[in-house]
DSSP file (Angstrom, degrees, kcal/mol; ACC not computed):
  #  RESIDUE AA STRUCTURE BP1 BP2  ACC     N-H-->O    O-->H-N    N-H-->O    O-->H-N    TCO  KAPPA ALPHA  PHI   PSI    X-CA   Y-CA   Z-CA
    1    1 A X              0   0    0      0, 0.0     2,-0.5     0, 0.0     3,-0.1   0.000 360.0 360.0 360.0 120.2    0.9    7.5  -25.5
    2    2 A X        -     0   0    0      1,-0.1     3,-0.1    63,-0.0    63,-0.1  -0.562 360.0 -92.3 -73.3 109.7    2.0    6.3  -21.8
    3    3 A X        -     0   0    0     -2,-0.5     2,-0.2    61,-0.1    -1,-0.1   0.435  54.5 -88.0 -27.9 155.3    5.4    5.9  -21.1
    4    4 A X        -     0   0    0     53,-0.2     2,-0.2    -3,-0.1    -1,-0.1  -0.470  41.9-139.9 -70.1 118.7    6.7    2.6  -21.7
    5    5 A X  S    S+     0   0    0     -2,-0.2     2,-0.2     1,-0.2    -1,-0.0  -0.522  85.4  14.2-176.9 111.5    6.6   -0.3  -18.7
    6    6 A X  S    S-     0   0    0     -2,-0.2     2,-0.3    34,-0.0    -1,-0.2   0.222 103.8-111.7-110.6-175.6    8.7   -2.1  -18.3
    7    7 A X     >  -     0   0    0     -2,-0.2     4,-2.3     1,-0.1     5,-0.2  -0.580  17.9-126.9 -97.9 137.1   11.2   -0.5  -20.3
    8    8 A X  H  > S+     0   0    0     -2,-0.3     4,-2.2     1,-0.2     5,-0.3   0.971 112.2  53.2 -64.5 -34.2   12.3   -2.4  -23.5
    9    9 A X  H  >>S+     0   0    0      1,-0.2     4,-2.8     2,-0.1     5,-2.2   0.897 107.1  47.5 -42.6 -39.7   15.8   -2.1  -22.5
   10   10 A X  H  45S+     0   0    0      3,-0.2    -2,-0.2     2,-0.2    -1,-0.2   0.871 110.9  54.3 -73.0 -37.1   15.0   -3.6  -19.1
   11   11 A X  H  <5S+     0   0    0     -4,-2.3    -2,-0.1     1,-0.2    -3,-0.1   0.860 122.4  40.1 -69.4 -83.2   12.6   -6.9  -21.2
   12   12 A X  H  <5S-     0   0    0     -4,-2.2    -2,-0.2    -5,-0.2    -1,-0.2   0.661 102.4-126.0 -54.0 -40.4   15.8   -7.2  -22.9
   13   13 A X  T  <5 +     0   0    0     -4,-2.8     2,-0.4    -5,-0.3    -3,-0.2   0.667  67.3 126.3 115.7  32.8   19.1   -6.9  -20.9
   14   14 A X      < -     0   0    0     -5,-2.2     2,-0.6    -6,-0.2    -1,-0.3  -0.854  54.5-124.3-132.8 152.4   20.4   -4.2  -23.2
   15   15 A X    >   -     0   0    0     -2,-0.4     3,-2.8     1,-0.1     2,-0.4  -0.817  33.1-106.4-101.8 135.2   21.9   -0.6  -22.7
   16   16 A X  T 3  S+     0   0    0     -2,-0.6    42,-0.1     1,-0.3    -1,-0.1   0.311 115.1  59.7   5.6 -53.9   20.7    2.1  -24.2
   17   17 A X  T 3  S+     0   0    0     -2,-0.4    -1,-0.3     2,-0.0     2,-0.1   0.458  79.3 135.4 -77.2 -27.3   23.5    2.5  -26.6
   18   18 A X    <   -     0   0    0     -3,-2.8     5,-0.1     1,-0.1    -4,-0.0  -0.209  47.5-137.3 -75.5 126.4   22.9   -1.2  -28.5
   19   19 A X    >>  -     0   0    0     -2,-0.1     3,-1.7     1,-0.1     4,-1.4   0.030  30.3 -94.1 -58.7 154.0   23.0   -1.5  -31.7
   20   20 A X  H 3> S+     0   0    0      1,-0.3     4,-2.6     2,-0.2    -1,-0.1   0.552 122.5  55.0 -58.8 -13.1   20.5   -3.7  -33.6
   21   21 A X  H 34 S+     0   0    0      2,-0.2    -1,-0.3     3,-0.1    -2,-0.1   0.342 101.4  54.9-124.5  37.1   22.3   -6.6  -33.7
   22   22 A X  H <> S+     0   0    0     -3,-1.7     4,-1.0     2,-0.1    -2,-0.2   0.302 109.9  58.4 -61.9 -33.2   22.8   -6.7  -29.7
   23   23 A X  H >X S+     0   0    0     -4,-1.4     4,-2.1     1,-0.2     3,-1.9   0.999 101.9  55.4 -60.8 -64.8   19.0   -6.5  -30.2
   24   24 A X  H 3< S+     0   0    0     -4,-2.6     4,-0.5     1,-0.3    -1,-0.2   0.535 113.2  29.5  30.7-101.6   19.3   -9.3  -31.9
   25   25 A X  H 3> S+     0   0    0      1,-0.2     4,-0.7     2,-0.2    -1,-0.3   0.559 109.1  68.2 -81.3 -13.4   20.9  -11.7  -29.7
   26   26 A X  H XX S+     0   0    0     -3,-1.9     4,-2.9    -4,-1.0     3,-2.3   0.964  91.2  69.2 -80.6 -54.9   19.6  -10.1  -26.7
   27   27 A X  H 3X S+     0   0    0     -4,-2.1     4,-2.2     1,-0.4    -1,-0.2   0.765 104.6  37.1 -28.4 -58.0   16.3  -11.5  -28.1
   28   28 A X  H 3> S+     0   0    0     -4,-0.5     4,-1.8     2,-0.2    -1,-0.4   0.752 114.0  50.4 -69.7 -22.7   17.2  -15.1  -27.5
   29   29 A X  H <X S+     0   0    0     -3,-2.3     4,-0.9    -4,-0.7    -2,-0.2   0.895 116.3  54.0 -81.5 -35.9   19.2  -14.7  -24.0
   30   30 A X  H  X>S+     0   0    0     -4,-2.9     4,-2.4     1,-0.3     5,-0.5   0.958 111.8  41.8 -73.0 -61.2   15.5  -12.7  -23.3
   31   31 A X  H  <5S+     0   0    0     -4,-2.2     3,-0.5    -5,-0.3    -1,-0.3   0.891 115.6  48.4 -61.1 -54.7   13.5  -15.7  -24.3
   32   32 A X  H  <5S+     0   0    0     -4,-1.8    -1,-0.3     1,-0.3    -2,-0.2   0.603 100.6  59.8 -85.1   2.0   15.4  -18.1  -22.7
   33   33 A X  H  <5S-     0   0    0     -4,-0.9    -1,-0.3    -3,-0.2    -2,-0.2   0.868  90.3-145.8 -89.3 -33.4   15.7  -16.4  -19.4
   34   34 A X  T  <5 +     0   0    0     -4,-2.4    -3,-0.1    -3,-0.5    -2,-0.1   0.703  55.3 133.3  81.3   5.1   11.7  -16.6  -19.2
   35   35 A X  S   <S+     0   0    0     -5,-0.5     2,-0.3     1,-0.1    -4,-0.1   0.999  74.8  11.1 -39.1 -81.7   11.6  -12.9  -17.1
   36   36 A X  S    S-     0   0    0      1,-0.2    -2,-0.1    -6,-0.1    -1,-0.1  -0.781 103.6 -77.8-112.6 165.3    8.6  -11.2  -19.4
   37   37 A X     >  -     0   0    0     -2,-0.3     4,-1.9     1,-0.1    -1,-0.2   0.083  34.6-106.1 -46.1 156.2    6.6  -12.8  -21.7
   38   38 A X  H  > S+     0   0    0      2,-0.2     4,-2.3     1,-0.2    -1,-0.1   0.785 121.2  56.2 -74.3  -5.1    7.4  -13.9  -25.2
   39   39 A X  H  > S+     0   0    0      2,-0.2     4,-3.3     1,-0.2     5,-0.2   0.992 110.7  45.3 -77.6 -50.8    4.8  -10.6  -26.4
   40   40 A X  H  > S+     0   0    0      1,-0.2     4,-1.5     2,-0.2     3,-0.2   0.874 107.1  53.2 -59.5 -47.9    6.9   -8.4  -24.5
   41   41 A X  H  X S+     0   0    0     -4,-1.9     4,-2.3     2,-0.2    -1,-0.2   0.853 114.7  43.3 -22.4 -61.5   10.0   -9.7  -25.7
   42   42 A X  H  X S+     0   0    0     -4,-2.3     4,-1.9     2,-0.2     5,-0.3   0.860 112.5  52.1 -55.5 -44.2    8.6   -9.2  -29.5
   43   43 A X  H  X S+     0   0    0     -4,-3.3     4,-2.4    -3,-0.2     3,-0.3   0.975 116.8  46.5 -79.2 -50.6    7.1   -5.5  -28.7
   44   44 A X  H  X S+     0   0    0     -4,-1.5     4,-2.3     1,-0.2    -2,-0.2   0.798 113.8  36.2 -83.8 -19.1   10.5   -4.7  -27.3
   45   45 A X  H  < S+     0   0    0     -4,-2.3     4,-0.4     2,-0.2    -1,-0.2   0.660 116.6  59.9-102.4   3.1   13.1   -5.8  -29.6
   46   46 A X  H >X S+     0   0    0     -4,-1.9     4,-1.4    -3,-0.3     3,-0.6   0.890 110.9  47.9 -52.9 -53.3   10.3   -4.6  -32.5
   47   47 A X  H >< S+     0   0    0     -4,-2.4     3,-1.6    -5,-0.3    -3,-0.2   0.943 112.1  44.0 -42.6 -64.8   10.7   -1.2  -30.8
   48   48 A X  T 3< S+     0   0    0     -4,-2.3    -1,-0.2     1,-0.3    -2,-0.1   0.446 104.6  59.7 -83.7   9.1   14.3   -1.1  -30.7
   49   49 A X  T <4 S+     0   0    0     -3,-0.6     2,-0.4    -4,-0.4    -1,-0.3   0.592  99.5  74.2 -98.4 -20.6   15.0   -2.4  -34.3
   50   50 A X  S <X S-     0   0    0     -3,-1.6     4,-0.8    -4,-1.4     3,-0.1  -0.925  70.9-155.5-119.9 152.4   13.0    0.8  -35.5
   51   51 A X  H  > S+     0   0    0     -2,-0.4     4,-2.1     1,-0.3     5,-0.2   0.844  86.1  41.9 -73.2 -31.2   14.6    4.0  -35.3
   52   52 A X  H  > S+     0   0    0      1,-0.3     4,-2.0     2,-0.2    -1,-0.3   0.952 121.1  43.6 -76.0 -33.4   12.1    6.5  -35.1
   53   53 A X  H  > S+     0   0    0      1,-0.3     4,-1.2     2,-0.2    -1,-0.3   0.631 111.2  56.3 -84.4  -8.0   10.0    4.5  -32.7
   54   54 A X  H  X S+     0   0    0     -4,-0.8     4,-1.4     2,-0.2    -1,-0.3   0.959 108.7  42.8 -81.3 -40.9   13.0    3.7  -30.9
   55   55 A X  H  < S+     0   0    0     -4,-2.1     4,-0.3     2,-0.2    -2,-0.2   0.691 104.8  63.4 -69.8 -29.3   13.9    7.4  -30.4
   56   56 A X  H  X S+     0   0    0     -4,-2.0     4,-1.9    -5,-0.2     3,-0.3   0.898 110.1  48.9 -55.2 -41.9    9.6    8.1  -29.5
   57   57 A X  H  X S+     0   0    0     -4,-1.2     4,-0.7     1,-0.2     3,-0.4   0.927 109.7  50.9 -38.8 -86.4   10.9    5.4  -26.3
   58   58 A X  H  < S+     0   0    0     -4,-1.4    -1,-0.2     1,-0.2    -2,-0.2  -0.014 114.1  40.5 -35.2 -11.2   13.9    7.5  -25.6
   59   59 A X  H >4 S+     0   0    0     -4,-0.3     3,-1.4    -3,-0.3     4,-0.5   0.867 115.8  47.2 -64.9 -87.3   12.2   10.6  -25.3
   60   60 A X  H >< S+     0   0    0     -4,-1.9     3,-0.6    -3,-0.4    -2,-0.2   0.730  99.4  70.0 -62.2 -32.9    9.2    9.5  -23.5
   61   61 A X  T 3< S+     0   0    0     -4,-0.7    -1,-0.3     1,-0.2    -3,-0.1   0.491  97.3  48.6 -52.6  -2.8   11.2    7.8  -21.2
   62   62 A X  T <  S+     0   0    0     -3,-1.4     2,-0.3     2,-0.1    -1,-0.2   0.518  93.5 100.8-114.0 -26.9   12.7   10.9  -19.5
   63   63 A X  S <  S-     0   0    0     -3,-0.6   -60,-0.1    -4,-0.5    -4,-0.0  -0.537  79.5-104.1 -95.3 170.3    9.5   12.6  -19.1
   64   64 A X        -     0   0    0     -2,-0.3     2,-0.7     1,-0.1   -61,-0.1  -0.030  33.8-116.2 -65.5 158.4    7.4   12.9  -16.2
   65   65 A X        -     0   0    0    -63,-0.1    -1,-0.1     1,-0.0     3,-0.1  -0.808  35.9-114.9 -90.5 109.2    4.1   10.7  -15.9
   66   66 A X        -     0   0    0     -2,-0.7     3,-0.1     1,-0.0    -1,-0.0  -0.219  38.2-101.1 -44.4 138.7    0.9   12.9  -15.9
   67   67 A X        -     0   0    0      2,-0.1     2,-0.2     1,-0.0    -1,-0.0  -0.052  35.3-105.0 -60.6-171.4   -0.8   12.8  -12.8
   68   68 A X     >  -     0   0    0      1,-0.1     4,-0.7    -3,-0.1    -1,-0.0  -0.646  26.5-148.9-102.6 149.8   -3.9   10.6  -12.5
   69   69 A X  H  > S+     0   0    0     -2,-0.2     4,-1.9     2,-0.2    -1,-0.1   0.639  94.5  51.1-102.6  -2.7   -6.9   12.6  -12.5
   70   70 A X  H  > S+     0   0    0      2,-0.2     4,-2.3     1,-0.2    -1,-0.1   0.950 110.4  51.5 -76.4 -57.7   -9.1   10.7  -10.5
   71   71 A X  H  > S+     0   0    0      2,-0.2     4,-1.7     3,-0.1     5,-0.3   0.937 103.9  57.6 -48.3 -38.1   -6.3   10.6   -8.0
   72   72 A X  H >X S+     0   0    0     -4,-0.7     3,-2.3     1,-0.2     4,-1.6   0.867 109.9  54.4 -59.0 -79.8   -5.9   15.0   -8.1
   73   73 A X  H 3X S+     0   0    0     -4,-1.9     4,-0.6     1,-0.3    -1,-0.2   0.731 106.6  42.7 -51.1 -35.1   -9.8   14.8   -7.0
   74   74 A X  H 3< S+     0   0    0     -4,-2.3     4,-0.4     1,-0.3    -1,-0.3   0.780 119.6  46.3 -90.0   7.5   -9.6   12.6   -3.9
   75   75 A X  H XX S+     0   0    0     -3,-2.3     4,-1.5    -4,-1.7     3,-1.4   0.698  84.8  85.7 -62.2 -37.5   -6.5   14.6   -2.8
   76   76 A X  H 3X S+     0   0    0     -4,-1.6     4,-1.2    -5,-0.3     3,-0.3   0.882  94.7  51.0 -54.3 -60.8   -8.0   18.1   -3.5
   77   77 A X  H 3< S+     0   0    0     -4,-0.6     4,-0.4     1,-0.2    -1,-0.2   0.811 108.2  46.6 -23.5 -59.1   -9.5   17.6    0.2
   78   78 A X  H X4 S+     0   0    0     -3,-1.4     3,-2.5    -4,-0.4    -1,-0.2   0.974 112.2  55.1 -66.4 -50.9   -6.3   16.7    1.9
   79   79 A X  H 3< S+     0   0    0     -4,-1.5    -2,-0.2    -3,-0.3    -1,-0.2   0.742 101.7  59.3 -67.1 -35.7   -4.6   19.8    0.0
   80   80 A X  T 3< S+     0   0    0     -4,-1.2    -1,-0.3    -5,-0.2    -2,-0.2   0.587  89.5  86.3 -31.9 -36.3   -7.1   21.9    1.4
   81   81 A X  S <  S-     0   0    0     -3,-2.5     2,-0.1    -4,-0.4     0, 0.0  -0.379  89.4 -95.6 -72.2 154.2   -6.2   21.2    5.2
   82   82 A X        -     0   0    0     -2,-0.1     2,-0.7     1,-0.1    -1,-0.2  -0.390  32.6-114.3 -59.9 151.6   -3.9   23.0    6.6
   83   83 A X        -     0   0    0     -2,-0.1    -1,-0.1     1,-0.1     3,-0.0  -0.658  36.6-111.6 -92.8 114.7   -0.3   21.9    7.0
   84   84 A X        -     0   0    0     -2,-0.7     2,-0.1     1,-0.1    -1,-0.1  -0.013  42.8-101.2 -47.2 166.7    0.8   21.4   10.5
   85   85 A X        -     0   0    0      1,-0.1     2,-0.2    -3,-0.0    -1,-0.1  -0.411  29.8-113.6 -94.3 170.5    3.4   24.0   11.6
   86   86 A X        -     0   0    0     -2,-0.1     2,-0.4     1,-0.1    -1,-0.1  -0.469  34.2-115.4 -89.3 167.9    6.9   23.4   11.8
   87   87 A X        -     0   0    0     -2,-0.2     2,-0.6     6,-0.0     5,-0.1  -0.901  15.8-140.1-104.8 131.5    8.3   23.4   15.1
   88   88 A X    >   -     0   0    0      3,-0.5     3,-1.9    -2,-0.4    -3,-0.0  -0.827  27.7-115.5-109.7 119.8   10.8   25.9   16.0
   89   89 A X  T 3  S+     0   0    0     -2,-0.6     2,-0.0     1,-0.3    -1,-0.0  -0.267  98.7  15.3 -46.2 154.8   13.7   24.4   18.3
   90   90 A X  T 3  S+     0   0    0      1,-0.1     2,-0.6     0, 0.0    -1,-0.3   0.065 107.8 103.4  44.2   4.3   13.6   26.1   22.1
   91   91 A X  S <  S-     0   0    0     -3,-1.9    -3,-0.5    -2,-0.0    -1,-0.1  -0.859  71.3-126.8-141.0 107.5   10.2   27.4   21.5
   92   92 A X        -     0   0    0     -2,-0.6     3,-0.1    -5,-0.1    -3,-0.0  -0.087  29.1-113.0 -62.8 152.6    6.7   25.9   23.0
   93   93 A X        -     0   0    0      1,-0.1    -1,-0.1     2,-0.1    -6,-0.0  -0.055  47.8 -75.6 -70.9 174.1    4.1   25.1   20.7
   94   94 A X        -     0   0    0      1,-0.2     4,-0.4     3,-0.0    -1,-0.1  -0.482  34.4-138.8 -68.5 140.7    0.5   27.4   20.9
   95   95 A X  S    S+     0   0    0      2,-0.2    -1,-0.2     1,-0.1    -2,-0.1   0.576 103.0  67.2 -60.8 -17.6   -1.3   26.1   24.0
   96   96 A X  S    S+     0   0    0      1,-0.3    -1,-0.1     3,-0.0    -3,-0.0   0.856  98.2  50.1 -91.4 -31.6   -4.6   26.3   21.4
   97   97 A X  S    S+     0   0    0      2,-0.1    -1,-0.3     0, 0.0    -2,-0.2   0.736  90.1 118.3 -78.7 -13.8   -3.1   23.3   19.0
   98   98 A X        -     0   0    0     -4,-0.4     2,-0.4     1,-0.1    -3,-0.0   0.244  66.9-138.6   0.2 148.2   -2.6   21.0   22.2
   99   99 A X        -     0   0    0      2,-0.0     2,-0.3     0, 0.0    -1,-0.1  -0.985  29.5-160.8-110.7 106.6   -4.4   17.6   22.6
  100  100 A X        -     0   0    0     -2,-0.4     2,-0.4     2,-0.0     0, 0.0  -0.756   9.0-170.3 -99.5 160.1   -5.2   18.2   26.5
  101  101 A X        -     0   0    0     -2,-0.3     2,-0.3     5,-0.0     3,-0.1  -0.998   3.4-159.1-112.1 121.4   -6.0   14.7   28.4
  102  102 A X    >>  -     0   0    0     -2,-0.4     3,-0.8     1,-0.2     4,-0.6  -0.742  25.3-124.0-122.0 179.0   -7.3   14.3   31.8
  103  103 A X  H >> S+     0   0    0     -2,-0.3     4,-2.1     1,-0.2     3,-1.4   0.973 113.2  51.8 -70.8 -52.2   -7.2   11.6   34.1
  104  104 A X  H 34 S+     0   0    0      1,-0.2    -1,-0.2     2,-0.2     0, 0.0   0.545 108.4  50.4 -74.0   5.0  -10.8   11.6   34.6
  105  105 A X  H <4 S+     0   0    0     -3,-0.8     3,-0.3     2,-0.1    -1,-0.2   0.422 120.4  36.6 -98.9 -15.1  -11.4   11.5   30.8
  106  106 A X  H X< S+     0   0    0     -3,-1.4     3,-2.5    -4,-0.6     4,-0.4   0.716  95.3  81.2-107.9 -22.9   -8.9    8.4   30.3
  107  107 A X  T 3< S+     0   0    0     -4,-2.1    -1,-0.2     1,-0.3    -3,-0.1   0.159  80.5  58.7-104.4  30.8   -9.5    6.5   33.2
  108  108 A X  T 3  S+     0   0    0     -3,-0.3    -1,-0.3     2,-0.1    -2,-0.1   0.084 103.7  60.8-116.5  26.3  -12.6    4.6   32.4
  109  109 A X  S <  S+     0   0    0     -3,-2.5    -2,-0.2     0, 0.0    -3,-0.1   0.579 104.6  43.7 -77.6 -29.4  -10.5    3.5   29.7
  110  110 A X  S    S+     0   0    0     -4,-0.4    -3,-0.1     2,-0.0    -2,-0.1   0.557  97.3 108.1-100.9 -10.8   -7.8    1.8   32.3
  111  111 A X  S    S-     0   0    0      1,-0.1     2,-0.1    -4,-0.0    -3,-0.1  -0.200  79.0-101.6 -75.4 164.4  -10.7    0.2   34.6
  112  112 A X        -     0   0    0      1,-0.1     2,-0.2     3,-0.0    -1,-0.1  -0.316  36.2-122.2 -41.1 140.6  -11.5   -3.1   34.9
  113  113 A X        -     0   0    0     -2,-0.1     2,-0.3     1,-0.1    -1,-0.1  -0.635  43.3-102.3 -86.9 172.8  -14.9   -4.3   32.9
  114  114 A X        -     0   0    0     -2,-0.2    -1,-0.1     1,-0.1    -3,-0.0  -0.587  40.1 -73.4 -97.3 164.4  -17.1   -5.5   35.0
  115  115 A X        -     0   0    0     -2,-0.3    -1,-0.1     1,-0.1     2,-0.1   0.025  29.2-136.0 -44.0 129.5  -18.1   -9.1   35.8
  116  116 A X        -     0   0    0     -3,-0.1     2,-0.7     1,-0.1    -1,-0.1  -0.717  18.4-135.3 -94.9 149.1  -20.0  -11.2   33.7
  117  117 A X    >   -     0   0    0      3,-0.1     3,-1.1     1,-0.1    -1,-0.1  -0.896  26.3-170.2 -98.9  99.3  -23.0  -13.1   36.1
  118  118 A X  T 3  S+     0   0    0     -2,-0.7    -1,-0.1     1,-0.2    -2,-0.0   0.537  75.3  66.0 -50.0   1.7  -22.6  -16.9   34.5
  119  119 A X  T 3  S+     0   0    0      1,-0.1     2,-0.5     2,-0.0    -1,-0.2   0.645  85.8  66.4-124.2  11.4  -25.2  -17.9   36.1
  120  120 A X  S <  S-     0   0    0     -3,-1.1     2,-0.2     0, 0.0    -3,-0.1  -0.911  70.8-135.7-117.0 172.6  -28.0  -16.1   34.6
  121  121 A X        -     0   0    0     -2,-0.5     2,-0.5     1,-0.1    -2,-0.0  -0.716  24.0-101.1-101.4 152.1  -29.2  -16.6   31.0
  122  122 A X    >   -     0   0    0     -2,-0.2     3,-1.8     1,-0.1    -1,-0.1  -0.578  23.0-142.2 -43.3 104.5  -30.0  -14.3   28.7
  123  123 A X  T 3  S+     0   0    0     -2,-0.5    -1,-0.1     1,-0.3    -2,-0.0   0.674 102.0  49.6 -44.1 -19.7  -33.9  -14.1   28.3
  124  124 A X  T 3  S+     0   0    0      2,-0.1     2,-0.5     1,-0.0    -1,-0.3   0.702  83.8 104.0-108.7  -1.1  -33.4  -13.7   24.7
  125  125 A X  S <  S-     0   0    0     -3,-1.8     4,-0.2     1,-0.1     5,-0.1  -0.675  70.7-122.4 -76.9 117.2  -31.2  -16.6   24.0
  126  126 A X    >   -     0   0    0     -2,-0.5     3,-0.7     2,-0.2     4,-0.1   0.220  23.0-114.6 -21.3 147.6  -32.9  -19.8   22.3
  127  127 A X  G >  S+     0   0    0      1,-0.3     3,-1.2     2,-0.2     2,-0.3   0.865 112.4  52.3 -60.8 -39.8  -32.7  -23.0   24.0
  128  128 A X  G 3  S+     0   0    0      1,-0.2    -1,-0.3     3,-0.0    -2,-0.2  -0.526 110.0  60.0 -87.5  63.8  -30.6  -25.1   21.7
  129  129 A X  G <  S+     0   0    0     -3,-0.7     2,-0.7    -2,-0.3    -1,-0.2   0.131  84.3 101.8-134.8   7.2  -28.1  -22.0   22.1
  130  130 A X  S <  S-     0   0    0     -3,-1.2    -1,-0.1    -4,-0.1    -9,-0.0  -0.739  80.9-113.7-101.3 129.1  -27.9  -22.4   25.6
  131  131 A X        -     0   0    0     -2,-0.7     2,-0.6     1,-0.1     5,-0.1   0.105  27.2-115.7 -76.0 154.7  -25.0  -23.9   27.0
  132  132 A X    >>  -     0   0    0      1,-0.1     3,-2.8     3,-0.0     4,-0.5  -0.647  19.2-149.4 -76.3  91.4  -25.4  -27.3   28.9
  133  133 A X  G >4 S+     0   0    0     -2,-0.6     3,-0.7     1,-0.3    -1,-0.1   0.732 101.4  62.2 -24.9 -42.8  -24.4  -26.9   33.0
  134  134 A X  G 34 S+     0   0    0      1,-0.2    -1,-0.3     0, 0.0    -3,-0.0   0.914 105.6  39.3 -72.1 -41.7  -23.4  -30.2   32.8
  135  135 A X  G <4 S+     0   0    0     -3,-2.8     2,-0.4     2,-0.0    -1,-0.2   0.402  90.8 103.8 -97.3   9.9  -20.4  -29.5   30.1
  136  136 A X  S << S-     0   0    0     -3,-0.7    -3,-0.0    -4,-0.5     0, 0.0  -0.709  74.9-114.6-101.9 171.5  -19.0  -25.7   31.5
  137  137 A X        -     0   0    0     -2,-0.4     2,-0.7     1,-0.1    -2,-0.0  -0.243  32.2 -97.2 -73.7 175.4  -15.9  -25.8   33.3
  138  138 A X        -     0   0    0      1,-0.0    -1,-0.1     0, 0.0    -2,-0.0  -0.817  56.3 -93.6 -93.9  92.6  -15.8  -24.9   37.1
  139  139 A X        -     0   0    0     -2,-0.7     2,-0.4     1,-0.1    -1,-0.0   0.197  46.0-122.9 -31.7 144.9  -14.6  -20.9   37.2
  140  140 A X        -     0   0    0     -3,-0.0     2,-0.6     1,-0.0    -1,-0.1  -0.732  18.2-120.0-102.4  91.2  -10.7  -20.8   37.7
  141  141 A X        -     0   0    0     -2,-0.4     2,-0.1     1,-0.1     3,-0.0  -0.595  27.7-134.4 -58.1 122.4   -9.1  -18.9   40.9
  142  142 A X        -     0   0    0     -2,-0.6     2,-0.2     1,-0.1    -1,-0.1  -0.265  14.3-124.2 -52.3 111.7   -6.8  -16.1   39.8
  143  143 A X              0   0    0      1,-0.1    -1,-0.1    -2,-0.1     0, 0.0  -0.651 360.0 360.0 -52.0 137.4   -3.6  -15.9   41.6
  144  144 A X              0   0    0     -2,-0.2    -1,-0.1    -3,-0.0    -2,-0.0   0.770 360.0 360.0-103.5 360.0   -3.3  -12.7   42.9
């Protein structure tokens, strides 16, 4: 059975400790606060009105949630990788884990693209898709 949630204390407003006729009353302040639904309301103060199942709650609620198993398989990959290393204060890292960059590797990243020619057309562009001379604007001088 999978731990309980929300918690039937929490549906209700009640602490642990409350007696069945805190369940009770809690039952109406529950309903009329309009927080969970009237089913949850019912499953939880059913719950806490019987003892043994009330005590199955209290139990489960303190243990841990099995993991998911689906979730363990797509992780088994990442767990596999190695963990980067910790870094040791005064002391440079191996030159071989480095990411090195060079200018001439980066810097057709910073260039300009080049200039589009408006004024010839595509060869493969349809007719109705080509724009109308009459209706483009007249290219814009840049300030420099």
């Amino acid at each position: 059975m999978p731990p309980l949630d929300p918690s039937p204390y929490v549906v209700l407003g009640l602490p642990p400790d409350a007696t069945v006729k805190d369940v009770n009353a809690a039952v109406a302040r529950a309903v009329r606060a309009g927080r969970f639904t009237r089913q949850q309301i019912n499953a939880a103060a059913v719950l806490l009105r019987n003892p043994a199942r009330r005590l199955e709650a209290d139990v489960r609620r303190h243990l841990p949630r099995p993991p998911a198993a689906d979730v363990t398989a797509e992780l088994a990959e990442a767990a596999r990788e190695p963990l980067l290393p910790t870094p040791v204060p005064g002391q440079l890292p191996d030159p071989g884990t480095l990411v090195v960059l060079r200018h001439a590797e980066t810097a057709a990243d910073w260039e300009d693209p080049p200039a589009l020619d408006t004024s010839a057309q595509r060869p493969d562009t349809p007719e109705e898709f080509r724009p109308d001379p009459a209706l483009l604007l007249p290219p814009l001088p840049l300030p420099e």
